[in-house]
C-alpha positions in Angstrom: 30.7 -5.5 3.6 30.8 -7.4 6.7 27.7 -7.3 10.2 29.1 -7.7 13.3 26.6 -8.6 16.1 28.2 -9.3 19.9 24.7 -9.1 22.0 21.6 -7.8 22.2 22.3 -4.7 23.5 25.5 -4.2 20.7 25.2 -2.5 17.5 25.3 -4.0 14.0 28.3 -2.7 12.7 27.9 -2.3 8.7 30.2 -0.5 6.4 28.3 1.0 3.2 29.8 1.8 0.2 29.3 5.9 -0.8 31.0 8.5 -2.4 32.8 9.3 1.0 33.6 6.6 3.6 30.9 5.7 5.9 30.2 3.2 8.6 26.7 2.2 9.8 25.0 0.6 12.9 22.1 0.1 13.7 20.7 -0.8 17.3 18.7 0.5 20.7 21.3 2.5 22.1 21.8 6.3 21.3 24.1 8.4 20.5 26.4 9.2 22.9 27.2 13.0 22.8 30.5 14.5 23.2 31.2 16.8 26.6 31.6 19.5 24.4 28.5 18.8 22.5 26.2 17.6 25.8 27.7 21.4 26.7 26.1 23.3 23.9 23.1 21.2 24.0 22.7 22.4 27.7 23.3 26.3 27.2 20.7 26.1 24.3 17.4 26.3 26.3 15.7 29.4 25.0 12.9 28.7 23.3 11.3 30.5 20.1 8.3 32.9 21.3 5.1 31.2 21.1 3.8 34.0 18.6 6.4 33.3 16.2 5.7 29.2 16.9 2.2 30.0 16.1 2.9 31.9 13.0 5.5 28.9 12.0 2.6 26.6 12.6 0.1 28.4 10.5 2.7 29.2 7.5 3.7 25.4 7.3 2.9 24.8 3.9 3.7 28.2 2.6 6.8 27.6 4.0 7.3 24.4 2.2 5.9 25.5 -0.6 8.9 28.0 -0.9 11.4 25.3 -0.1 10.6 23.3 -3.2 10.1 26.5 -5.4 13.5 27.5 -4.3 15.3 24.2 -5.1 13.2 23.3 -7.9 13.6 18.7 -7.9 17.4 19.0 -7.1 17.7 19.6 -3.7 17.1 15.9 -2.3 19.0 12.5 -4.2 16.8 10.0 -5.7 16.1 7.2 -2.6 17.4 3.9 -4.4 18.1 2.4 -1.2 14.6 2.0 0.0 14.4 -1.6 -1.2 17.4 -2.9 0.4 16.6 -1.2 3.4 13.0 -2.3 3.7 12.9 -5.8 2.4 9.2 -5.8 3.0 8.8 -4.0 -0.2 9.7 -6.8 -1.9 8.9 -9.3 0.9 5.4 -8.6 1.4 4.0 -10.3 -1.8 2.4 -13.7 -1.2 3.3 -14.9 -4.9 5.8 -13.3 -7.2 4.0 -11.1 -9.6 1.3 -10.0 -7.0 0.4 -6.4 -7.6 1.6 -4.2 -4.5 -0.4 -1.1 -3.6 1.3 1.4 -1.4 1.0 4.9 -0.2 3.6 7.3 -0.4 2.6 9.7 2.4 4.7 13.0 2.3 6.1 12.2 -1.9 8.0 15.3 -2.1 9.3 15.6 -5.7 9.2 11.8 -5.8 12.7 11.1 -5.0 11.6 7.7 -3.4 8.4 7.2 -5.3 9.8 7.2 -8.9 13.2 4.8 -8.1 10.4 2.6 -6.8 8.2 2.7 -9.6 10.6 2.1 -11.9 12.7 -0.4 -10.1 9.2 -2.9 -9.5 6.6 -3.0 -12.4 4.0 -4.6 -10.0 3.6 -1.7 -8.3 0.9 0.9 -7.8 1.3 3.8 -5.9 -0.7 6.3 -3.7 1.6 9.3 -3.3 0.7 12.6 -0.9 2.4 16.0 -0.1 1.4 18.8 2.2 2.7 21.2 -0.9 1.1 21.9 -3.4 4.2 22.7 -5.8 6.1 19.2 -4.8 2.7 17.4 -6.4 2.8 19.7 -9.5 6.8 18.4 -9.7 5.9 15.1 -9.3 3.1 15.3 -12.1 5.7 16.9 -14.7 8.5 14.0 -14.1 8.6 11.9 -17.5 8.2 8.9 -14.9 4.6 10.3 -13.7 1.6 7.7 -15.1 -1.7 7.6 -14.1 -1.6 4.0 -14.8 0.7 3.4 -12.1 0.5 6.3 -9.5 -2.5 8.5 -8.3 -0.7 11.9 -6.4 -2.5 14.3 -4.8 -2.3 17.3 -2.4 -2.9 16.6 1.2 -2.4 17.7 4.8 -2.3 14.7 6.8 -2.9 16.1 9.9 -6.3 17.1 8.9 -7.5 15.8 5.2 -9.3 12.8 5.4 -7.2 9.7 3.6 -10.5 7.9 2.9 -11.6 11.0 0.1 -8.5 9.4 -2.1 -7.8 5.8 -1.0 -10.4 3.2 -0.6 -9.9 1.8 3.6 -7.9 -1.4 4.2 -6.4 -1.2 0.7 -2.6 -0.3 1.2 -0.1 -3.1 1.2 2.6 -0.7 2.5 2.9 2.6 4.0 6.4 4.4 3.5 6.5 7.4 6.2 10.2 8.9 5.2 11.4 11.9 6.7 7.9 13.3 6.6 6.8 12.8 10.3 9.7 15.2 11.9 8.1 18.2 9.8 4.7 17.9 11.3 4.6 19.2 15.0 4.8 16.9 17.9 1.1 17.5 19.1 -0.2 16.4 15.6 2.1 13.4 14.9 -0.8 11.3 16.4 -3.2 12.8 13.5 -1.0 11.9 10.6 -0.7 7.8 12.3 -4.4 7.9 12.7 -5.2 8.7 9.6 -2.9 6.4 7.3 -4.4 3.5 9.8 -7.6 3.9 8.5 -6.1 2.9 4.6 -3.7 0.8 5.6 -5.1 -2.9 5.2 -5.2 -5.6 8.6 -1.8 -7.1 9.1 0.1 -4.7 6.9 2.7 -1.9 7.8 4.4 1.1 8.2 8.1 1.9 7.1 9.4 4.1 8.9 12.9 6.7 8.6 13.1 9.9 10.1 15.9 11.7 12.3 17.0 10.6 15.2 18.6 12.4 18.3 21.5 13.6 18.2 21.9 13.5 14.7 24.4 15.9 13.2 21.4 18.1 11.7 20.3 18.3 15.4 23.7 19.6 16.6 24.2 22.2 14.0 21.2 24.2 15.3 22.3 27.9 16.1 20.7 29.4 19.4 17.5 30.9 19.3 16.2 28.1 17.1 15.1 25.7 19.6 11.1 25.4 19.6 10.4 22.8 22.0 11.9 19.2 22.7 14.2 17.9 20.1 12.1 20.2 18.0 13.7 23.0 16.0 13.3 25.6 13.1 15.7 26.1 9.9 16.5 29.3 8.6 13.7 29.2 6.3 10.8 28.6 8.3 10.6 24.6 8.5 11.0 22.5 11.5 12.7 19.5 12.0 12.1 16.9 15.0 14.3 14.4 16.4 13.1 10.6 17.3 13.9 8.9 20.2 12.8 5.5 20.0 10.6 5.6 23.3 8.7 8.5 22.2 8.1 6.7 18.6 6.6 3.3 20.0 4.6 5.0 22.5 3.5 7.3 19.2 2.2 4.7 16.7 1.1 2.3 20.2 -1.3 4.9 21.1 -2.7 4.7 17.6 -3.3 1.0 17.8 -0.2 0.1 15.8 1.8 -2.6 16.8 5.9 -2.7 16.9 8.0 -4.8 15.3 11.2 -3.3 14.2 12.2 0.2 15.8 15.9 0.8 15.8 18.5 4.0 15.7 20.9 4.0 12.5 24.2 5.6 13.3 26.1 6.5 10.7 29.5 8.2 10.3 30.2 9.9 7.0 33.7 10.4 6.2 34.9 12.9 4.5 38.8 12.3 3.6 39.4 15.6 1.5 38.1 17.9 4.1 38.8 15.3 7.0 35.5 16.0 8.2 33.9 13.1 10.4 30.0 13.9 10.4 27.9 12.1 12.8 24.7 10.8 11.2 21.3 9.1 13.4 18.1 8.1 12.4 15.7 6.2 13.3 14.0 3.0 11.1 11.2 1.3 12.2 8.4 -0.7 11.3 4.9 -0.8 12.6 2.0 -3.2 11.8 -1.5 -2.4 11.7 -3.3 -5.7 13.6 -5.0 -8.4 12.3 -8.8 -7.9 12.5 -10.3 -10.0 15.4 -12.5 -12.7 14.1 
């Protein structure tokens, strides 16, 4: 493993080991598209009718709830890289056995939330979902202790925080691929409320798709639901992070920024010879000191 860093406009160049080959950078510049993928991109420009955006909208969590009844806990791997990617997880302590609350918002079937738990004994966590059957899977794992974890149901665009959490009591906030579900005019809601547990000085991690990932690309016509906003085959949605539109998003809250970065990676795939371009986005957002 080797980081290569030439300026500041450059991109850290980091080779991870996985099944398949892979090379990752991270950095402020985008992806730069293809011409014949800036093409596609262009021709696709019909967007979904707003009845069907509407019925989308108010079939979210039925819609979820489907998703995870379908694919039971095996549809997403476990998340042991959280750690090594957010150092403040283990960082963040002020003495070595200090007890670390955090809050899981959008668990799922507690791919992240379990490697955690069992990787750091000095942690307890808050963990939410918008469906109802991902809690229930979380509660059932042979991992799930009250005595560690307290999960519950929740629609962060709307259900208050505070009736779960006590304010100002979360060391850290992990927002993984959770924010891209929610649509763009209620992002704001979700950042609002998680400020109001999260305690003075403390933060948010942040990874979520970024544009011009592969995901993005795949999209057939007729799909498109707004900008760098898009619907699956089964009824969710997925949105794509530029970094402008994420500062502005957590600034506007109060947050303040101090990591917010695209990851590119390439995954490759020598059997098939497949080269799949992978970007998201990993930030990290601070909830200021009080004034005193």
């Amino acid at each position: 493993m080797f980081q290569e860093k030439a300026s500041a406009n450059c991109l850290n160049i980091v080779p991870t080991s996985t099944e398949d080959d892979a090379f990752q950078k991270k950095g402020h510049s985008a992806r730069v598209l293809s011409p014949e993928e800036a093409e596609k991109l262009a021709k696709d420009q019909v967007l979904v009718s707003e009845f069907k955006q509407l019925k989308l909208e108010k079939e979210a969590q039925k819609n979820w709830d489907l998703f995870y009844k379908r694919n039971s806990t095996n549809f997403f791997k476990d998340r042991h890289w959280t750690t090594r990617e957010f150092q403040e997880l283990k960082a963040c302590r002020e003495f070595a056995d200090q007890k670390l609350t955090i809050l899981e918002a959008g668990c799922g079937v507690g791919n992240c939330l379990f490697p955690l738990l069992e990787e750091d004994k000095n942690i307890f966590a808050y963990a939410c979902d918008f469906s109802p059957r991902a809690v229930e899977f979380v509660k059932k794992n042979a991992l799930y202790s009250t005595e560690r974890c307290k999960v519950f149901q929740c629609d962060l665009t709307k259900d208050d925080l505070l009736d779960n959490i006590p304010a100002d009591s979360v060391d850290v906030v992990t927002l993984i691929f959770v924010l891209s579900a929610v649509h763009p005019d209620k992002m704001h809601l979700v950042l609002r409320n998680i400020y109001k547990v999260l305690k003075p000085g403390k933060c948010v991690l942040f990874r979520d798709y970024g544009l011009y990932d592969h995901a993005m690309l795949r999209f057939k016509s007729g799909s498109k639901l707004g900008e760098n906003f898009y619907v699956r085959q089964d009824g969710t949605r997925s949105y794509f992070f530029t970094d402008e539109f994420l500062s502005q998003l957590f600034k506007a809250e109060g947050y303040e920024q101090l990591v917010n970065e695209y990851v590119q990676r390439e995954t490759v795939n020598r059997k098939e010879d497949l080269r799949v371009p992978r970007v998201f986005l990993q930030s990290k957002f601070q909830k200021p000191f009080r004034e005193t």
